[in-house]
C-alpha atoms as an extended CHARMM CRD file, in Angstrom:
* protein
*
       114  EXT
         1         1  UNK       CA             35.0530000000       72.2010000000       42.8830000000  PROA      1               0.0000000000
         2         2  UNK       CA             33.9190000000       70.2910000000       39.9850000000  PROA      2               0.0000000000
         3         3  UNK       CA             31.1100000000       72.3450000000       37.3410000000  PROA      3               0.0000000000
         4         4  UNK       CA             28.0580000000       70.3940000000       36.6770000000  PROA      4               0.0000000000
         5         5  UNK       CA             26.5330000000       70.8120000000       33.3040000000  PROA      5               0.0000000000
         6         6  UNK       CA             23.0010000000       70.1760000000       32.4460000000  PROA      6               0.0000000000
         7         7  UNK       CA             22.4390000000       66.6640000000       31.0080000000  PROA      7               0.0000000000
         8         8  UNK       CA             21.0100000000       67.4610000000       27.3390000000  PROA      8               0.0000000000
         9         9  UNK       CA             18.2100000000       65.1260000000       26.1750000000  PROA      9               0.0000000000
        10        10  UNK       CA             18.9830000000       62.7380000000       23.5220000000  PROA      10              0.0000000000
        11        11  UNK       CA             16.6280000000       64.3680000000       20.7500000000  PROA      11              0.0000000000
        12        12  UNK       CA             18.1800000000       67.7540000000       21.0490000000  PROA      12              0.0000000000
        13        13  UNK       CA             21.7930000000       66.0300000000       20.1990000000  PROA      13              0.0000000000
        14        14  UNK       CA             21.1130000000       66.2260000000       16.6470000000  PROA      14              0.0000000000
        15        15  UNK       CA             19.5680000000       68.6350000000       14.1290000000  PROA      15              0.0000000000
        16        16  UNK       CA             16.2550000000       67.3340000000       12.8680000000  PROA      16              0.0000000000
        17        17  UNK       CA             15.1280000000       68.3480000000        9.6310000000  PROA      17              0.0000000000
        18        18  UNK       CA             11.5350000000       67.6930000000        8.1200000000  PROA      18              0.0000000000
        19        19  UNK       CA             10.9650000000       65.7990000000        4.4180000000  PROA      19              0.0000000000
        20        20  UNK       CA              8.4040000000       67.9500000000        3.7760000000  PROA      20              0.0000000000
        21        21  UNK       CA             10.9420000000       71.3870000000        3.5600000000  PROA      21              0.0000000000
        22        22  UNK       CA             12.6430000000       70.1400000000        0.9110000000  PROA      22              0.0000000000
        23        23  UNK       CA             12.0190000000       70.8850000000       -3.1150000000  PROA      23              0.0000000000
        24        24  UNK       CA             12.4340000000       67.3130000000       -3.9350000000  PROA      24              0.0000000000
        25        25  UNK       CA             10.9090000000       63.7620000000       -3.2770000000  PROA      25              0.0000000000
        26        26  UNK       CA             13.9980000000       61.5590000000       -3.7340000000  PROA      26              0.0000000000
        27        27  UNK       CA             18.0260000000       62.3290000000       -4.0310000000  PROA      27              0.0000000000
        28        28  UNK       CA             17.9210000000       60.4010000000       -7.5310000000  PROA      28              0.0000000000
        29        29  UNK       CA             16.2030000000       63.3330000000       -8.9420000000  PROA      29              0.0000000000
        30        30  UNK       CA             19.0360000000       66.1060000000       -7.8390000000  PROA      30              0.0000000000
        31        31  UNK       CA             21.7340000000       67.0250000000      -10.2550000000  PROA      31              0.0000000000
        32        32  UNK       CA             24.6950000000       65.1970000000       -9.2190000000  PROA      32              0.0000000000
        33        33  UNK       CA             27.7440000000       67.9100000000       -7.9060000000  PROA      33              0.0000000000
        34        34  UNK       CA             30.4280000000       68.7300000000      -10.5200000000  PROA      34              0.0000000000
        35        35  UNK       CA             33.4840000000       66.5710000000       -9.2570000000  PROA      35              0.0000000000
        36        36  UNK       CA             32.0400000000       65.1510000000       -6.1460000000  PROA      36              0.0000000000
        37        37  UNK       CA             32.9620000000       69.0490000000       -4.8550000000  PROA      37              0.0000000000
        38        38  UNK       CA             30.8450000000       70.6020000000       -2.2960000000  PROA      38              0.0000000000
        39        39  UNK       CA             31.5490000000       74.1460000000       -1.6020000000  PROA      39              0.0000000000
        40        40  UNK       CA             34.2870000000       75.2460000000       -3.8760000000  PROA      40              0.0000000000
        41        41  UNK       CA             32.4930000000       77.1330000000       -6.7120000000  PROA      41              0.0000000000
        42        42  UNK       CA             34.7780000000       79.4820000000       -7.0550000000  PROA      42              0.0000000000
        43        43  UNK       CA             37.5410000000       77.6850000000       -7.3680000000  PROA      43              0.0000000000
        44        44  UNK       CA             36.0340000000       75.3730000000       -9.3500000000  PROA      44              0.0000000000
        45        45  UNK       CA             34.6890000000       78.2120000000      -11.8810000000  PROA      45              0.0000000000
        46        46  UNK       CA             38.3130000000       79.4000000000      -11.9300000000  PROA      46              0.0000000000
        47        47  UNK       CA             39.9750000000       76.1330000000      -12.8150000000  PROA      47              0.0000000000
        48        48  UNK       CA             37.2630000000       75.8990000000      -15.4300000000  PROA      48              0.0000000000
        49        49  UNK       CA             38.1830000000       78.9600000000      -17.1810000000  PROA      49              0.0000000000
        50        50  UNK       CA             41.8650000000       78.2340000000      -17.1700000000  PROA      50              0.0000000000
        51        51  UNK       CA             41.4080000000       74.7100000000      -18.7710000000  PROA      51              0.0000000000
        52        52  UNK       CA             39.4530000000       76.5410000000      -21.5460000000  PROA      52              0.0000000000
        53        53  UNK       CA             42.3260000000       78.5210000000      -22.4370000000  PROA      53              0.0000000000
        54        54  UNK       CA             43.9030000000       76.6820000000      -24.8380000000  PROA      54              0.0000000000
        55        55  UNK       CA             46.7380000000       79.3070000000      -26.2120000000  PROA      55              0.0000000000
        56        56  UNK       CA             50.4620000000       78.5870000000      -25.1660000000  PROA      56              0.0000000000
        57        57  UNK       CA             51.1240000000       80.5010000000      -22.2410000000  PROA      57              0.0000000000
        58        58  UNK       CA             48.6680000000       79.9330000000      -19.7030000000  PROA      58              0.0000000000
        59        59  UNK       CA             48.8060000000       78.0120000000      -16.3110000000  PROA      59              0.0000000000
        60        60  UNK       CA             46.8630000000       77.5820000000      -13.9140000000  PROA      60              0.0000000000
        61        61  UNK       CA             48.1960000000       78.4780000000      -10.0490000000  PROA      61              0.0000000000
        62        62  UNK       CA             46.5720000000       77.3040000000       -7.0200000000  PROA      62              0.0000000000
        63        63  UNK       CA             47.0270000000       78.6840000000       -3.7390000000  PROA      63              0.0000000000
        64        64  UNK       CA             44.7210000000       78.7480000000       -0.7200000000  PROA      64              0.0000000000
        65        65  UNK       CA             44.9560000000       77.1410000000        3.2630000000  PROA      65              0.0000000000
        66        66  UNK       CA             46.0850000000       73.7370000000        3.2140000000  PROA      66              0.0000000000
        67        67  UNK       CA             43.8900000000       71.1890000000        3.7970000000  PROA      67              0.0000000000
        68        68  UNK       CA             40.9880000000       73.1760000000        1.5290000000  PROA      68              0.0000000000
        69        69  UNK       CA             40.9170000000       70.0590000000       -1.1700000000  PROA      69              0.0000000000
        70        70  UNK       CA             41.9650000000       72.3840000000       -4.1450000000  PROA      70              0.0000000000
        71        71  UNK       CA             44.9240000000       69.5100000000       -5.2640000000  PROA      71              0.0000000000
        72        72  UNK       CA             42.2560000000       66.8730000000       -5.1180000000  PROA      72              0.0000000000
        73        73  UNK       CA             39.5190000000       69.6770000000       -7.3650000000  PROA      73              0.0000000000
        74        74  UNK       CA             42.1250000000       70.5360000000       -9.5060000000  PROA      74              0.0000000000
        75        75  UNK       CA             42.6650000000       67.0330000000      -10.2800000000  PROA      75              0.0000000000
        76        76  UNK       CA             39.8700000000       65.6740000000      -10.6080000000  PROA      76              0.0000000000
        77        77  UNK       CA             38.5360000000       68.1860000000      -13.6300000000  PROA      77              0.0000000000
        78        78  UNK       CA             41.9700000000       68.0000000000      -15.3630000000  PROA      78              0.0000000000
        79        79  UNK       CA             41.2920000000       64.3210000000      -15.2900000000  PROA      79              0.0000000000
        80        80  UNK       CA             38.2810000000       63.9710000000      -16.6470000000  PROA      80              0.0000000000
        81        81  UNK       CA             39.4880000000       66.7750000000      -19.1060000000  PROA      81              0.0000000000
        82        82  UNK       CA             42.2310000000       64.6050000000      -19.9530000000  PROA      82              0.0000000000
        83        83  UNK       CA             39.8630000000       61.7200000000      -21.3240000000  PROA      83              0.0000000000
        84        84  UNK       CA             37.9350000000       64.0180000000      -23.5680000000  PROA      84              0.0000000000
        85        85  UNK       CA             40.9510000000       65.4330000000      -24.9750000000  PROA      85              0.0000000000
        86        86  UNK       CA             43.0080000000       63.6250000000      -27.4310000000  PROA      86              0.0000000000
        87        87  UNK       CA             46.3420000000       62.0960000000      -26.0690000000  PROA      87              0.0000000000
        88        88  UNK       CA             49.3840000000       64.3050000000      -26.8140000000  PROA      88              0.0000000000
        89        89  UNK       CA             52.5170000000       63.6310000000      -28.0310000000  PROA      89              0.0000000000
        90        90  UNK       CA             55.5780000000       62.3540000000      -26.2070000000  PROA      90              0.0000000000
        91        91  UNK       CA             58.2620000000       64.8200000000      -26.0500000000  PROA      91              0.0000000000
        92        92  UNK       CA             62.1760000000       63.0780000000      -25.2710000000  PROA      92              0.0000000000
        93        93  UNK       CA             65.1160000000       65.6070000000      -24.9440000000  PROA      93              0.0000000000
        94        94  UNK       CA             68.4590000000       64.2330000000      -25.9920000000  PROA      94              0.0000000000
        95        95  UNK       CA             71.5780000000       64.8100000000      -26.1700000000  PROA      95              0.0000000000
        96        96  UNK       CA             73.4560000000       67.6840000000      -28.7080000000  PROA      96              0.0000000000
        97        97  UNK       CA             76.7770000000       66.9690000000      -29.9360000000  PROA      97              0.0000000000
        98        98  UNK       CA             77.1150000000       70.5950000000      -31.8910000000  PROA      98              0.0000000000
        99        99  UNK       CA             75.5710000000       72.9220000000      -28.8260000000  PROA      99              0.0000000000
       100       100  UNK       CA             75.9330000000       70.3950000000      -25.5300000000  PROA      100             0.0000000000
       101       101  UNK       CA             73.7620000000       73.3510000000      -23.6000000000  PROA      101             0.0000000000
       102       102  UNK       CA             71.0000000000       72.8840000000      -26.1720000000  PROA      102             0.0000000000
       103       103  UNK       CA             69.3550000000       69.2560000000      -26.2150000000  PROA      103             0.0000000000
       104       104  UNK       CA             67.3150000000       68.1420000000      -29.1410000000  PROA      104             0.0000000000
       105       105  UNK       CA             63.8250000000       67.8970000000      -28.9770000000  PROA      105             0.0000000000
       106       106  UNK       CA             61.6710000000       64.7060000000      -30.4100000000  PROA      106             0.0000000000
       107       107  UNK       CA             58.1710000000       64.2850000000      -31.1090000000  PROA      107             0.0000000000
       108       108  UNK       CA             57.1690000000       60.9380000000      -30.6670000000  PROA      108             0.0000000000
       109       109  UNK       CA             53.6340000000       58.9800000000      -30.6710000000  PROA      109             0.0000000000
       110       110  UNK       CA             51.5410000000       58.6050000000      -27.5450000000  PROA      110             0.0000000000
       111       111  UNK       CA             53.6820000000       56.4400000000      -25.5650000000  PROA      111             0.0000000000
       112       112  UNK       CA             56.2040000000       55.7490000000      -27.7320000000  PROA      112             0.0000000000
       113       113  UNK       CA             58.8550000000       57.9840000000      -25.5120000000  PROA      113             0.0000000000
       114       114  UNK       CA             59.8080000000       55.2020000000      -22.8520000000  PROA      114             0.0000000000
């Protein structure tokens, strides 16, 4: 025996919501989300805070259910961090002839370390 379901009417297939609740006349005037991130606050607030610390020392560890878009948040404010910041050096490690289990280290310009 097959169940029959009631046939639902096409205006209650979707959630209608009126203009006139809202606090605002137009979506221009809203303040546009921090990263294109809806939902995350904490985790945004958290990889905030760790990109202010600017000691040596710190990282920044993120962990949470897959699929949650914390890669793509994290990301996205260390890149725009990344053009406020100036570039840093490149650092090349090469070989040491006196201790062979101790490379060298080299400073080099921006881009210089190809």
């Amino acid at each position: 025996m097959v169940k029959q379901f009631p046939e639902v009417p096409v205006s209650q297939l979707r959630t209608q919501l009126d203009p006139e609740s809202l606090p605002f006349e137009t979506t221009a005037l809203l303040e546009p989300l921090q990263g294109n991130v809806v939902g995350q606050m904490r985790a945004i607030d958290a990889i905030q805070f760790g990109m202010g610390m600017k000691e040596q020392g710190y990282n920044i560890f993120i962990a949470g259910p897959s699929k949650a878009g914390l890669s793509y948040i994290a990301r996205t404010f260390l890149q725009e961090q990344a053009r406020q910041e100036p570039t840093p050096p490149d650092w090349c490690y090469v070989f040491n002839f006196k201790e062979q289990d101790r490379p060298k280290s080299l400073q080099l310009s921006a881009g210089r370390g190809r």
